[in-house]
C-alpha positions in Angstrom: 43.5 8.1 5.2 41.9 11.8 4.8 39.3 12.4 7.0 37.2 15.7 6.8 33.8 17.4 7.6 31.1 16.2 4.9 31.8 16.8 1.2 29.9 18.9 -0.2 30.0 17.7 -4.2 30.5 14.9 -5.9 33.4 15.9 -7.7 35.0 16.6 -4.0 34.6 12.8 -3.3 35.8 11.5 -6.3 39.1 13.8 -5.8 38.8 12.3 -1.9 38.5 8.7 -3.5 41.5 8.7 -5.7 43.9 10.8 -3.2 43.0 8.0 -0.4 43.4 5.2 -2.8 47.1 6.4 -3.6 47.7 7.1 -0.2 47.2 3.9 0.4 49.4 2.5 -2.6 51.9 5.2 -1.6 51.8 3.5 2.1 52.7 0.9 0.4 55.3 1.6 -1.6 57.2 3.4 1.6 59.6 0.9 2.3 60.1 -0.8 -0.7 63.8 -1.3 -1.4 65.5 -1.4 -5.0 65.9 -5.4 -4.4 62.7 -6.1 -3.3 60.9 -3.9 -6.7 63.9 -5.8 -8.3 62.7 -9.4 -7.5 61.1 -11.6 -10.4 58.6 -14.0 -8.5 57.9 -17.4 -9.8 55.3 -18.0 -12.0 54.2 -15.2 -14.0 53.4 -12.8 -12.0 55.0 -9.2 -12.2 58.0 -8.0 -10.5 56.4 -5.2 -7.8 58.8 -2.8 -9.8 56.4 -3.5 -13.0 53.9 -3.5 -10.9 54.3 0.1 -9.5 55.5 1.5 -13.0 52.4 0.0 -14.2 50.1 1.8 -12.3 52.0 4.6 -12.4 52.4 5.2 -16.5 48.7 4.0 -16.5 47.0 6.6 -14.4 49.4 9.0 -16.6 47.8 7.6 -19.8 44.5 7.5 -18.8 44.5 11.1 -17.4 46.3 12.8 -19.4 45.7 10.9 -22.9 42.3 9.3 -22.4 40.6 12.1 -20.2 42.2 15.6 -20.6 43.1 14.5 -24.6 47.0 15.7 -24.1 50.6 14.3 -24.4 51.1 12.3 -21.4 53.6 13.3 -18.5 56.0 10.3 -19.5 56.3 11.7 -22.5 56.2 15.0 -22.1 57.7 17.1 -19.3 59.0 13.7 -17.6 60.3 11.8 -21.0 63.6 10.5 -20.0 63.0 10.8 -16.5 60.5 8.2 -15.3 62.8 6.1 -13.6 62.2 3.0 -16.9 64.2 1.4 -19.0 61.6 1.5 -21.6 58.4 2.7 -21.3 55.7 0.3 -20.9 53.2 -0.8 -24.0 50.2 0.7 -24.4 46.9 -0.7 -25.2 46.4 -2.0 -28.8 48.5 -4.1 -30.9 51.7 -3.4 -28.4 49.8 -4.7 -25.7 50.4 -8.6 -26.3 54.2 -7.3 -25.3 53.4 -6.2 -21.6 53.7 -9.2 -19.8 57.4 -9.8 -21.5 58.0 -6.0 -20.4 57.0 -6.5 -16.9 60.2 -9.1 -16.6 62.6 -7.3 -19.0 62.0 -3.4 -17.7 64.5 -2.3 -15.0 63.2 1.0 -12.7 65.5 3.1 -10.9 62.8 3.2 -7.6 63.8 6.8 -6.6 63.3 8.2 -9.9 59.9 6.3 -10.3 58.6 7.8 -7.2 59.5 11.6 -8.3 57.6 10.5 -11.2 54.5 9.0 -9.7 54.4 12.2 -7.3 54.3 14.5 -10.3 51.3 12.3 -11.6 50.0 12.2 -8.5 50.0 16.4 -8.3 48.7 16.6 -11.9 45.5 14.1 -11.7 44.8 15.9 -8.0 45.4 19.4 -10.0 43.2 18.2 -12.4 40.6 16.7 -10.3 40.1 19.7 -7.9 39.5 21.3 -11.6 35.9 19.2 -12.2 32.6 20.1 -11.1 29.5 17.4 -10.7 28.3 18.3 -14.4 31.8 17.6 -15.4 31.2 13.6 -13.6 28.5 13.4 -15.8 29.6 13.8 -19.1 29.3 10.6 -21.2 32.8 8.6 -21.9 32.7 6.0 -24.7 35.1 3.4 -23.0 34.1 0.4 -25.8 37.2 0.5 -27.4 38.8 -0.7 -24.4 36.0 -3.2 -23.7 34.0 -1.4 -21.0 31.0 -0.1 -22.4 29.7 3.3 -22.2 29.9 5.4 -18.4 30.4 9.0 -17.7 33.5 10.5 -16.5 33.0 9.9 -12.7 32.2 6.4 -13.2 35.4 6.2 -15.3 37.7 7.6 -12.9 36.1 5.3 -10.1 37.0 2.3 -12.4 40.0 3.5 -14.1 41.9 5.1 -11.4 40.5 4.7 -7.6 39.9 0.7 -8.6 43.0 0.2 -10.3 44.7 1.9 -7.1 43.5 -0.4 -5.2 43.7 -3.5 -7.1 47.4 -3.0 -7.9 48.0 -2.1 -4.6 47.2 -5.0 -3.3 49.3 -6.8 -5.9 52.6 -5.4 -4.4 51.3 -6.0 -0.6 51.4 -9.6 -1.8 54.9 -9.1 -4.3 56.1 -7.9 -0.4 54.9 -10.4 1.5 56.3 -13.5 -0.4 59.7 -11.5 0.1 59.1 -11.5 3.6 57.8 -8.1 4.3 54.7 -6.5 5.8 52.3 -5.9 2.7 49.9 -2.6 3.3 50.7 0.0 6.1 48.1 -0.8 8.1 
């Protein structure tokens, strides 16, 4: 994880936040082999494959569609090169499709890293971009059941939780393949 003196603004820790939250996932994600973000557990749960590409088109949709209201990476400068086989449903009426997409889409794992460093780059571009009265502007996040909260409490919950919380879904997609889950 980053370590460094103090930070001075808010808007410095929430750009900590998110960069040691996908250094974590990205810690992760370091040894993952095709076959293993290939495997389709039992049960229902999501392939770790789905599972990055997931949190990967997700923190492209939120950023760049939800926050900064523009076109998405994935479909944009990266369309055709995000490493899927289809990109993934989006939230709405499409949405009742994701768990059926998370067995059916096939990820080429190099490409989908390239990808998820390019998202990674913008949001951290675009983080190091806001100030504290920028954190504080209000975000109506209703429409996806969360209530009102301002823009620093929406990238805590939608990005630096959902970091963490899908990274801990592939630590466990790696350890019932028999590998060491986080970094750590």
């Amino acid at each position: 994880m980053t370590t460094s003196a103090a930070t001075s603004t808010r808007a410095e820790l929430v750009r900590r936040i998110v960069r040691d939250a996908r250094q974590v996932l990205e810690g992760t994600m370091a040894d993952v082999t095709q076959q293993q973000a290939d495997y389709i557990p039992p049960g229902i749960a999501n392939p770790l494959g789905a599972t990055y590409a997931h949190v990967v088109c997700s923190e492209d949709l939120i950023v760049q569609g939800m926050f900064r209201q523009v076109a998405p990476l994935g479909a944009s400068s990266w369309a055709g090169r995000t490493g899927l086989s289809e990109p993934m449903p989006t939230p709405g009426p499409e949405w009742v499709n994701y768990q059926p997409w998370t067995r059916r889409v096939k990820i080429d794992l190099a490409q989908l890293r390239a990808y998820a460093q390019a998202v990674a780059d913008d949001t951290d571009n675009w983080l190091a971009g806001l100030s504290d009265a920028d954190l504080d502007k209000a975000m109506d996040l209703s429409g996806v059941g969360l209530g009102q909260h301002t823009l620093g409490s929406a990238i805590g919950l939608l990005l630096a939780n959902h970091l963490g919380t899908e990274t801990g879904e592939i630590a466990v997609l790696k350890g019932i393949q028999g590998a060491r889950g986080y970094p750590m």
